[in-house]
C-alpha positions as CSV (number, residue, x, y, z in Angstrom):
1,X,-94.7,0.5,85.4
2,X,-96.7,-2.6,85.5
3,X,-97.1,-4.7,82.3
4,X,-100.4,-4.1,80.9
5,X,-102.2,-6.5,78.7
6,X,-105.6,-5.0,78.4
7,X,-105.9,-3.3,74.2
8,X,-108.3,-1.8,72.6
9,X,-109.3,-5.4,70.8
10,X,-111.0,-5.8,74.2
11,X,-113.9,-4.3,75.0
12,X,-117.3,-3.8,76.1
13,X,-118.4,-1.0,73.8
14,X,-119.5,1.3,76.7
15,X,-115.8,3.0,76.8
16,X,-116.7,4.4,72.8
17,X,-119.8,5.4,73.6
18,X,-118.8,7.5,77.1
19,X,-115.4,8.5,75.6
20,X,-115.3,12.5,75.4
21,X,-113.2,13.6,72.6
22,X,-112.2,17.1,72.3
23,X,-112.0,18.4,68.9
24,X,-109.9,21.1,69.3
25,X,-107.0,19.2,71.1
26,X,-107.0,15.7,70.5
27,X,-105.9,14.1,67.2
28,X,-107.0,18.0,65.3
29,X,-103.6,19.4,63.9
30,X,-103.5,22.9,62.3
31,X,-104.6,23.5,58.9
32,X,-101.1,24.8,58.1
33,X,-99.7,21.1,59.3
34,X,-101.9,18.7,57.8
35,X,-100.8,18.6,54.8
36,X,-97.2,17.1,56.1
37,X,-98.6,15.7,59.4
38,X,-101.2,13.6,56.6
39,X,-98.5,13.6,53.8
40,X,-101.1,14.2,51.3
41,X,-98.5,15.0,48.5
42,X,-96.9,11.3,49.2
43,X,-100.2,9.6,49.3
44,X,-101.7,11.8,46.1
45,X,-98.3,10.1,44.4
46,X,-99.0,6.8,45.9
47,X,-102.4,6.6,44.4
48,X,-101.8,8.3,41.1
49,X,-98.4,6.5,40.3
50,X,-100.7,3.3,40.3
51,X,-103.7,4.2,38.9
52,X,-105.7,3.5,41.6
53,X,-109.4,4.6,41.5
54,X,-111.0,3.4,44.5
55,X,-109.3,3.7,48.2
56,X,-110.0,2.8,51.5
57,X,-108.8,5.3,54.0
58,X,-108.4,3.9,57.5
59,X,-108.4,5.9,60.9
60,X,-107.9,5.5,63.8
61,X,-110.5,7.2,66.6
62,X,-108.5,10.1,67.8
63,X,-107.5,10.6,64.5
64,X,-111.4,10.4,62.9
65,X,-111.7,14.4,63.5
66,X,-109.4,15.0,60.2
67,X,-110.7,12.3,57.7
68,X,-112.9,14.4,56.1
69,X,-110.6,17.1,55.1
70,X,-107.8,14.8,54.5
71,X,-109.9,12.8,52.1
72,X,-111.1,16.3,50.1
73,X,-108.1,17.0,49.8
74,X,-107.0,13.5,48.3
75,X,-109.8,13.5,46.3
76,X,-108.8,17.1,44.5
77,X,-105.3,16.0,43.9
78,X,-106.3,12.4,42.5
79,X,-109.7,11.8,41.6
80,X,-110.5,8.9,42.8
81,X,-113.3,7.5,45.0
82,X,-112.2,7.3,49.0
83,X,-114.0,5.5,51.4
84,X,-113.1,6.4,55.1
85,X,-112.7,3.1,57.4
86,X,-113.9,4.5,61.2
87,X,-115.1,1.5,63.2
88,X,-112.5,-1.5,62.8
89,X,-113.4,-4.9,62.7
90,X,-110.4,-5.6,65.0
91,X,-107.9,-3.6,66.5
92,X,-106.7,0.1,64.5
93,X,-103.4,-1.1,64.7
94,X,-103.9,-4.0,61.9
95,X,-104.9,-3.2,58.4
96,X,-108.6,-4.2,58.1
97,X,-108.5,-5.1,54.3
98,X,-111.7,-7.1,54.9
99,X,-113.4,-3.9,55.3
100,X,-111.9,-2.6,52.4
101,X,-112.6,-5.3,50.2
102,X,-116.8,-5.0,51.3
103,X,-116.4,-1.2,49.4
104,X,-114.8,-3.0,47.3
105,X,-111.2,-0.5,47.0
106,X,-108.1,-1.3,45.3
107,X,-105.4,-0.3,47.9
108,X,-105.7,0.9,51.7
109,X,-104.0,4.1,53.3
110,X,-103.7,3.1,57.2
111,X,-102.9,6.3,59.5
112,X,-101.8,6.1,62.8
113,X,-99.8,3.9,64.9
114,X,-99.8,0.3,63.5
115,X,-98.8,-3.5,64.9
116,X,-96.4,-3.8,61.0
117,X,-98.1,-6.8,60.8
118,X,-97.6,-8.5,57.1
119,X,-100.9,-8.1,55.2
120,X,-101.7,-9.9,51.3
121,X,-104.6,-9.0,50.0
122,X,-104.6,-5.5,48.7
123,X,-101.3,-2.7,48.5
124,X,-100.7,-0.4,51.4
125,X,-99.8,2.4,52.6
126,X,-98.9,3.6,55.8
127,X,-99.1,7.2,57.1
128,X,-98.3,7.0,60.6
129,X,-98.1,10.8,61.3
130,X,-95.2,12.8,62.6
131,X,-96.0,13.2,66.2
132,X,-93.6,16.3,67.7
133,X,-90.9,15.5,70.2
134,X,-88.1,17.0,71.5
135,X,-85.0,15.6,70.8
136,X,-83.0,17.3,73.4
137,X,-84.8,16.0,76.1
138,X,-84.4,12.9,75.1
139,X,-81.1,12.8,73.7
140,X,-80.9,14.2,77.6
141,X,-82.7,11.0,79.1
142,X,-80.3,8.9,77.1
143,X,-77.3,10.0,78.6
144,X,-78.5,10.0,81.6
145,X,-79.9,6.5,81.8
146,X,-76.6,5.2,79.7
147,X,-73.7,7.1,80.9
148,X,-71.3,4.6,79.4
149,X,-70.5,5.8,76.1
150,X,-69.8,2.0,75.7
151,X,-73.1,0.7,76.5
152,X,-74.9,-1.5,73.7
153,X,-78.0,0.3,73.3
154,X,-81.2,-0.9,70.9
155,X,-83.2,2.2,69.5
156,X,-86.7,1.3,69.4
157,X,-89.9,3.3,69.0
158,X,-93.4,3.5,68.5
159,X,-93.5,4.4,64.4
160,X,-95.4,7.6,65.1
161,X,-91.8,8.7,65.6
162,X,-90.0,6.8,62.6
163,X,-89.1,10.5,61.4
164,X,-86.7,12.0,64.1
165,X,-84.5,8.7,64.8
166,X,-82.2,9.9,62.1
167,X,-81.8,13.4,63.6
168,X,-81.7,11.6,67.2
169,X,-78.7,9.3,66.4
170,X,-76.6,12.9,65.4
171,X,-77.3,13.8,68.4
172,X,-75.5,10.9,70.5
173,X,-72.8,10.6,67.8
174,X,-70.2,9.8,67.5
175,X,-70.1,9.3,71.7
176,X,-72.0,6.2,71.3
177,X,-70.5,4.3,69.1
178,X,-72.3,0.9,70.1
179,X,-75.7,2.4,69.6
180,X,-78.0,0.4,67.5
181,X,-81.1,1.8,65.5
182,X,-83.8,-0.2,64.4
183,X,-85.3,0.2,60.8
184,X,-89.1,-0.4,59.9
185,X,-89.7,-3.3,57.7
186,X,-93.2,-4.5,56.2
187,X,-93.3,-7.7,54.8
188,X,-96.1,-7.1,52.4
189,X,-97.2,-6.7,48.6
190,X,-96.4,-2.8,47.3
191,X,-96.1,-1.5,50.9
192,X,-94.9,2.0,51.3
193,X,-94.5,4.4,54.6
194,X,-93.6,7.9,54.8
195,X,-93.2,8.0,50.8
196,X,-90.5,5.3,50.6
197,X,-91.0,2.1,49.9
198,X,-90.4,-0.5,52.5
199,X,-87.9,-3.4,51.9
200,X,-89.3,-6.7,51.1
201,X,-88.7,-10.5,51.7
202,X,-90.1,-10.4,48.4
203,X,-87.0,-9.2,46.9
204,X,-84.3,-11.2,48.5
205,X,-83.3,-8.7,50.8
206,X,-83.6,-10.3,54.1
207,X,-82.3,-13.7,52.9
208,X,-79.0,-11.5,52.2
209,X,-79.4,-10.1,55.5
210,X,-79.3,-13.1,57.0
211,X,-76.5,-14.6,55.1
212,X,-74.4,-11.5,55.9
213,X,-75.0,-11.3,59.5
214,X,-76.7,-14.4,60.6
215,X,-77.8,-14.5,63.8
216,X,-77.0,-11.1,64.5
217,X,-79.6,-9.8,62.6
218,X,-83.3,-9.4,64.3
219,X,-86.7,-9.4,62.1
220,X,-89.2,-8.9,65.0
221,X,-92.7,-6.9,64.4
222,X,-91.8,-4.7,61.8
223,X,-88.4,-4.1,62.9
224,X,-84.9,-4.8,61.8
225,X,-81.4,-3.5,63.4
226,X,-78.6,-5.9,63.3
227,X,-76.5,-6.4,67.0
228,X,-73.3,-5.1,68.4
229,X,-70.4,-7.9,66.9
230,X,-69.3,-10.4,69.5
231,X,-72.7,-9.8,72.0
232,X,-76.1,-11.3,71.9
233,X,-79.7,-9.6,72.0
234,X,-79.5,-10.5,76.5
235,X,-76.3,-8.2,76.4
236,X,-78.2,-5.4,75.0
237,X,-80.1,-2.6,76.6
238,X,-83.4,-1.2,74.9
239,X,-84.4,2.4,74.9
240,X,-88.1,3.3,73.6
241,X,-89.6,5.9,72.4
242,X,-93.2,6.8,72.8
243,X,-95.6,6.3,75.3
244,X,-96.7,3.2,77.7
245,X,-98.9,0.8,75.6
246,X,-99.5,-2.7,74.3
247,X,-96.2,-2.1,71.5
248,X,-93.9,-1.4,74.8
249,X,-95.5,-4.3,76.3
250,X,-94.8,-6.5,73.6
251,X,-91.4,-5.5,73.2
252,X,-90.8,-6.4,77.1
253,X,-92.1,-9.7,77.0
254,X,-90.5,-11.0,74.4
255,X,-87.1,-9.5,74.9
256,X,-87.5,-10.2,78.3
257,X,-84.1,-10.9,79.9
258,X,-83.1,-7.1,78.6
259,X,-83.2,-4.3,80.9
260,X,-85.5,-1.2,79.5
261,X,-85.9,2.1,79.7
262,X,-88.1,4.5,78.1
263,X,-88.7,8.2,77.0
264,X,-92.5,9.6,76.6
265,X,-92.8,12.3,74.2
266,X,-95.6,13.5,75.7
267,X,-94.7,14.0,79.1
268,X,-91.0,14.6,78.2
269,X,-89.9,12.2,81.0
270,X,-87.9,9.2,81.0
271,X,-87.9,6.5,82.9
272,X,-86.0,3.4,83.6
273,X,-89.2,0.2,83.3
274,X,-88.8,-1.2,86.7
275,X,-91.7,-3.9,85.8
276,X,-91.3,-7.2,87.3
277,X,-91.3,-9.0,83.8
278,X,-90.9,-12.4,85.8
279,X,-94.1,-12.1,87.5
280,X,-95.9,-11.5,84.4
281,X,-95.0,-15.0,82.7
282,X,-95.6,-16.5,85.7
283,X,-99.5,-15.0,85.3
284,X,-99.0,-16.0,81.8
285,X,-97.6,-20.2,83.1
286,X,-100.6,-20.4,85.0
287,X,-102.5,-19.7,82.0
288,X,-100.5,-22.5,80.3
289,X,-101.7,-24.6,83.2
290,X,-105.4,-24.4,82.6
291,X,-105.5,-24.9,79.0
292,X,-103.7,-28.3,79.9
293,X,-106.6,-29.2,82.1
294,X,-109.1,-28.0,79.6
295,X,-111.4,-30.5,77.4
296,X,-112.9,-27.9,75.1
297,X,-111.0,-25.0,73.8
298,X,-112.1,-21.8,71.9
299,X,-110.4,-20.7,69.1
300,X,-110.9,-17.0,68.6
301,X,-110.2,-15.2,65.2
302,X,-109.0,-11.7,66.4
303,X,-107.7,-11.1,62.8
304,X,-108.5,-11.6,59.2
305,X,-105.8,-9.1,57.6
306,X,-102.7,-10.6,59.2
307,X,-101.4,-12.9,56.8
308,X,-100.8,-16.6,57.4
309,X,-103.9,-16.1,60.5
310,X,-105.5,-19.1,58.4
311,X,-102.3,-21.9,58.7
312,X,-102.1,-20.7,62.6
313,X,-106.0,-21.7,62.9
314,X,-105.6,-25.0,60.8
315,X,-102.0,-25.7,63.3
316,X,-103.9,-25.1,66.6
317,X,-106.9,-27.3,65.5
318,X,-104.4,-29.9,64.5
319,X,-102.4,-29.7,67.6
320,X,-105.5,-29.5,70.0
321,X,-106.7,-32.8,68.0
322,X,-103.9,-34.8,68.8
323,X,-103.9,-33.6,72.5
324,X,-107.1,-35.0,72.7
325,X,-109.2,-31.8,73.1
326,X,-112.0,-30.8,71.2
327,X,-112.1,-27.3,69.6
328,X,-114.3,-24.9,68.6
329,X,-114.0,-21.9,66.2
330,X,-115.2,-18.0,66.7
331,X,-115.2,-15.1,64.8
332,X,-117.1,-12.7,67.3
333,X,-115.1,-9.2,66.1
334,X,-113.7,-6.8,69.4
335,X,-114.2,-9.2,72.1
336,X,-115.8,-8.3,75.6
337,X,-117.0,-10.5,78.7
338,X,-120.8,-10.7,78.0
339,X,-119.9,-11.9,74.4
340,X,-117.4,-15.4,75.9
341,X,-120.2,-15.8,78.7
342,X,-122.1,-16.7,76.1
343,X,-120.2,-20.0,75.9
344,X,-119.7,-21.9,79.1
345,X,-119.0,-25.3,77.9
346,X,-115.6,-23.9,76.6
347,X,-112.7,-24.2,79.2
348,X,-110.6,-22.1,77.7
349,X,-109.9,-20.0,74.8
350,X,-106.8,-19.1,72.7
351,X,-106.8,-15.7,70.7
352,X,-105.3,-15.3,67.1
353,X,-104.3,-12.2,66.7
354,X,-101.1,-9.1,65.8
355,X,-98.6,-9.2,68.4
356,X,-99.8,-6.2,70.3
357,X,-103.4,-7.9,70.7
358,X,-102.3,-11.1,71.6
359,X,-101.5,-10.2,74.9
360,X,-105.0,-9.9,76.3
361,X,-105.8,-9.2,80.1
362,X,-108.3,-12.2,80.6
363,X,-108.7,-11.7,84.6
364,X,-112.6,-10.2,83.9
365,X,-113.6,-13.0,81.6
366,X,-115.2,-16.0,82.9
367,X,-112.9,-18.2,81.2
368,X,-108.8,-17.8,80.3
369,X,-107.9,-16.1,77.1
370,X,-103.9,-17.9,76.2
371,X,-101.4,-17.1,73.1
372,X,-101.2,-19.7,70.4
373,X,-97.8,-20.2,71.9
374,X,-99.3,-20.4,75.4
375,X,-101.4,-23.5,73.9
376,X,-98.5,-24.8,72.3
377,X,-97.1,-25.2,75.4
378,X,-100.3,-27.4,76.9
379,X,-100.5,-29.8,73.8
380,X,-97.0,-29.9,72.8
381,X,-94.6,-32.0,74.5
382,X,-91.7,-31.3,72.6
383,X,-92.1,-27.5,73.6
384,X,-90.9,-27.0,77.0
385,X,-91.6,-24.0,79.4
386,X,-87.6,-21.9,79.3
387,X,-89.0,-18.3,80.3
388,X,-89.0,-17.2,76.5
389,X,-92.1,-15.8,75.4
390,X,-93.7,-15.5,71.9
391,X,-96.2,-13.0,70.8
392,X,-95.7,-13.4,67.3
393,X,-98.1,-16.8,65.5
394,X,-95.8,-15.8,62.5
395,X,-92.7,-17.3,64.1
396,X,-94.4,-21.0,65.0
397,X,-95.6,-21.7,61.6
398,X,-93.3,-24.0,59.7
399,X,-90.7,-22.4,59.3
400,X,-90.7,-19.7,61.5
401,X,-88.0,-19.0,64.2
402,X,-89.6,-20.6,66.9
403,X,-91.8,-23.8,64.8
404,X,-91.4,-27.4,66.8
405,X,-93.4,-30.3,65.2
406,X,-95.5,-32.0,67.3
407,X,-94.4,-35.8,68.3
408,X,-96.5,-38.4,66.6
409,X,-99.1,-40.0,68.9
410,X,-98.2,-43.2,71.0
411,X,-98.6,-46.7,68.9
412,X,-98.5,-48.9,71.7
413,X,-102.1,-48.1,73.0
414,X,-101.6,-46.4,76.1
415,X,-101.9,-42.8,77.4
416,X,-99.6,-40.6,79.4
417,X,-100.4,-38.3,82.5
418,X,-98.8,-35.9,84.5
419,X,-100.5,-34.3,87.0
420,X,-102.1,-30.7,87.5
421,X,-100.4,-27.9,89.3
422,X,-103.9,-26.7,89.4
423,X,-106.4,-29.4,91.1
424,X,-103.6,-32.1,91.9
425,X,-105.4,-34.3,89.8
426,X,-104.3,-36.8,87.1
427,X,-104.6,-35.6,82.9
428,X,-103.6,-37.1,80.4
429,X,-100.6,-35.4,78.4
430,X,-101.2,-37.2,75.1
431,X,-104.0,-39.4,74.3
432,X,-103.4,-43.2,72.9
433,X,-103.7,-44.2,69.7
434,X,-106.9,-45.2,70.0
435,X,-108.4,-42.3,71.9
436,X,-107.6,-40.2,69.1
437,X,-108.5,-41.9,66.6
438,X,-112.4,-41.7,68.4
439,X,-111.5,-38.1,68.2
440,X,-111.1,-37.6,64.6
441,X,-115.0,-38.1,64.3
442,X,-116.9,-34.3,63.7
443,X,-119.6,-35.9,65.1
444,X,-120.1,-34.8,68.5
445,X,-124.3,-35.3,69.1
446,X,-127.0,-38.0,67.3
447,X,-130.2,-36.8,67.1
448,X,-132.5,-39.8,67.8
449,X,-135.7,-39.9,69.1
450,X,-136.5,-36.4,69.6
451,X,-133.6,-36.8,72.1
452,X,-129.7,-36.0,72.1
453,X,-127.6,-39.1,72.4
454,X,-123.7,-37.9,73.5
455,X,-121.2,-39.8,70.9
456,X,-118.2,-38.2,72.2
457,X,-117.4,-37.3,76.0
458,X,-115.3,-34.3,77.5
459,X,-117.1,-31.9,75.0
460,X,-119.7,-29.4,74.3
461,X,-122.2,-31.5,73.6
462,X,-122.1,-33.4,77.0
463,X,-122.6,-29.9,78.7
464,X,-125.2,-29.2,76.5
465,X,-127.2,-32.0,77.9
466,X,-126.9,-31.0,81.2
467,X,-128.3,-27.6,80.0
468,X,-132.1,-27.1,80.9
469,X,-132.4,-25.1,78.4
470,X,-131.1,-26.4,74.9
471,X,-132.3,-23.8,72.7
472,X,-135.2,-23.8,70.1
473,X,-136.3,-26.9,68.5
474,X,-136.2,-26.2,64.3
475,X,-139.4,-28.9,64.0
476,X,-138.4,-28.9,59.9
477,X,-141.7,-29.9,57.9
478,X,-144.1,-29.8,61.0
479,X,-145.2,-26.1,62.0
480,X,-147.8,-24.8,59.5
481,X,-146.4,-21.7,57.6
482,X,-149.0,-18.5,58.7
483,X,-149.1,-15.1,57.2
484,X,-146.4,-12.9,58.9
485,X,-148.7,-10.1,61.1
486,X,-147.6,-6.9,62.1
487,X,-145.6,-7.0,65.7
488,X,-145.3,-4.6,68.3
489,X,-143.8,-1.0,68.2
490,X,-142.0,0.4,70.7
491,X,-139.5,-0.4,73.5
492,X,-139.5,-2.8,75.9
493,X,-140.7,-0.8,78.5
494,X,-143.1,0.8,77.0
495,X,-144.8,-0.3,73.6
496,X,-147.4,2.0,71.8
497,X,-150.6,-0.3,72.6
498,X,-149.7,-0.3,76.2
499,X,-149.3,3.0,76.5
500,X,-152.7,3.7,74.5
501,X,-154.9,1.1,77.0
């Protein structure tokens, strides 16, 4: 296996338009099944237990096929007014409550697999499905892949198969004693999943948690287990379940001194992952390496559901500040190449996003896509490069499991460099005081004289007056206002006069 970075949340549009779906196999599930497959007595309690009147339905493509009878049926049973959510703003995997908001709904029902990222804005419900597996084979895989009885095994899985882990674990006990299961968690407002509610920071519980365990318990994307007494999360082995994707991914990278393996439910074959995780955050340090030589960074919004997406901007902008870089913000939706080419002053940008979108293949872009935590690592000295990886912006907020403040800026005057692995030239690692204080200006261009004066170097605007082009001049107050005329109709290639001469 290699690790894959490339997600949905990248790309060009042409793969949704050319994508063949068959309706008779993919995502369609017998009229007999889709009731429980659905759980459209869960949901129907879900919306009538709190009143709810207007709900937001949210599906994922291959599942688009059974929104309409899904929603009939909610709609007989409850009542209320459904909206079905098709095209996210982002990636399916996050609950796009800004979409839900626009129609205006009161709560949000996301099917399909999901990222578990915490939302705040409206309650939710998750229906992930209950994908068929079978649990022999896989119980088979395990013992074959872990034929200590003693081995410290992690459970994890892709929550399309939250349903069978219980029956799973019967059927490796009581053999393996020192197998651990993870539990979903959401940490959100009225957030239920397969008819139960979901445990909450809200109420205390994973303070107690914490305080009963302490480090042994693990609050990582949406899951929860608590280790093997006496052994650390590197003395553990991880076994998924589900198929190869940007959740396996994500687990890899950030557990990444743990050796894997994996069962796919839909090939029934297991495998042990083989993936040279090493030479993936070496990729991923080189990345770090060219958003230290960069002068203008990017800062893309791949989210507006994930909570706390807001103090991650706010931090980065902060922290690029003091490093002496000047930033940029864009909110551009699913990203693709011709959308970033676009924007060649920037030298590199830095995506906020879930954890499973975060790790985006940039190789086809014209510029370098990093982590927040890959930017960290150019602009903050106190963070040093150890081999740990974080996917997670959650965890380098205050607070958070992985936050280091920034050092304050120099006070004597003068700069410090190091020197890049990239161009062996000299950069400055932190600017002086007085550099960045000419920084704190948002005035980067002075329009004087019909012409554009630079007041800051090393940013946009200086490649902006290099451009030929500069883009349209406004000319406020001196263009006579004319009756609008009817344009042309038609095409490019071929407009109706044209074709009538």
């Amino acid at each position: 296996m290699g690790v894959s970075m490339t997600s949905g949340f990248s790309t060009d549009g042409s793969l949704a338009i050319h994508h063949r779906l068959d309706v008779g196999t993919v995502g369609k599930t017998p009229t007999e099944r889709l009731e429980e497959f659905y759980q459209i007595k869960e949901t129907r309690d879900f919306i009538n237990n709190n009143n709810f009147h207007l709900v937001a339905l949210q599906f994922p493509d291959n599942l688009l096929v059974d929104s309409l009878p899904v929603a009939s049926k909610l709609e007989n049973g409850t009542g209320a007014k459904l909206y079905i959510l098709g095209d996210t703003s982002y990636g399916s995997c996050c609950v796009d409550e800004v979409a839900a908001e626009h129609a205006g709904a009161q709560c949000v029902v996301h099917y399909g697999s999901a990222c578990l990222s915490p939302s705040r804005r409206l309650p939710l419900m998750y229906v992930f499905g209950k994908k068929t597996i079978d649990l022999q084979k896989c119980a088979a895989a395990f013992r074959q892949f872990y034929p200590d009885h003693k081995s410290h095994v992690v459970i994890l899985y892709d929550v399309t198969y939250s349903h069978v882990i219980d029956d799973f674990l019967i059927l490796l006990q009581p053999q393996y004693e020192n197998v651990v299961a993870s539990t979903l968690h959401v940490d959100g407002v009225l957030c239920k999943s397969q008819g139960q509610i979901l445990r909450q920071n809200e109420d205390g519980y994973i303070d107690n948690q914490k305080g009963l365990y302490g480090d042994r318990f693990v609050n990582k994307f949406g899951r929860q287990f608590v280790l093997n007494e006496g052994c650390s999360i590197d003395h553990h082995s991880m076994f998924f379940i589900g198929k190869e994707g940007a959740t396996l991914t994500n687990f890899m990278m950030t557990w990444n001194k743990c050796s894997f393996c994996s069962f796919d439910p839909e090939t029934g074959a297991g495998r042990v992952e083989t993936v040279n995780v090493n030479k993936a955050l070496m990729k991923r340090y080189y990345l770090v390496e060219r958003a230290k030589d960069a002068a203008v960074v990017g800062i893309l919004v791949g989210t507006l559901g994930v909570a706390n997406y807001l103090a991650i901007i706010e931090q980065l902008k902060e922290l690029i500040r003091q490093a002496g870089k000047k930033s940029y913000m864009f909110a551009m939706g699913k990203l693709n190449v011709p959308k970033l080419a676009n924007f060649l002053e920037i030298d590199v940008y830095v995506l906020v996003a879930c954890p499973e979108n975060s790790l985006l293949d940039s190789s086809d872009f014209y510029r370098p896509v990093v982590t927040p935590f890959e930017m960290e690592l150019a602009c903050n000295r106190s963070r040093k490069w150890t081999g740990g990886f974080v996917t997670d912006f959650q965890d380098l907020l205050p607070g958070g499991c992985s936050y280091m403040e920034c050092p304050e800026a120099n006070g004597e005057g003068e700069e410090e460099v190091d020197m890049s692995l990239i161009t062996g030239a000299t950069r400055p690692t932190r600017p002086s005081s007085v550099d960045q204080a000419d920084t704190t200006s948002h005035l980067s261009l002075v329009h004087e004289n019909r012409s554009i004066i630079v007041a800051q170097t090393h940013t946009a605007g200086s490649f902006l007056l290099s451009r030929s082009w500069q883009g349209l001049e406004p000319k406020l107050g001196e263009t006579a206002v004319t009756k609008a005329v009817e344009g042309r109709r038609g095409i490019a290639i071929a407009y109706e006069e044209e074709q009538k001469s």
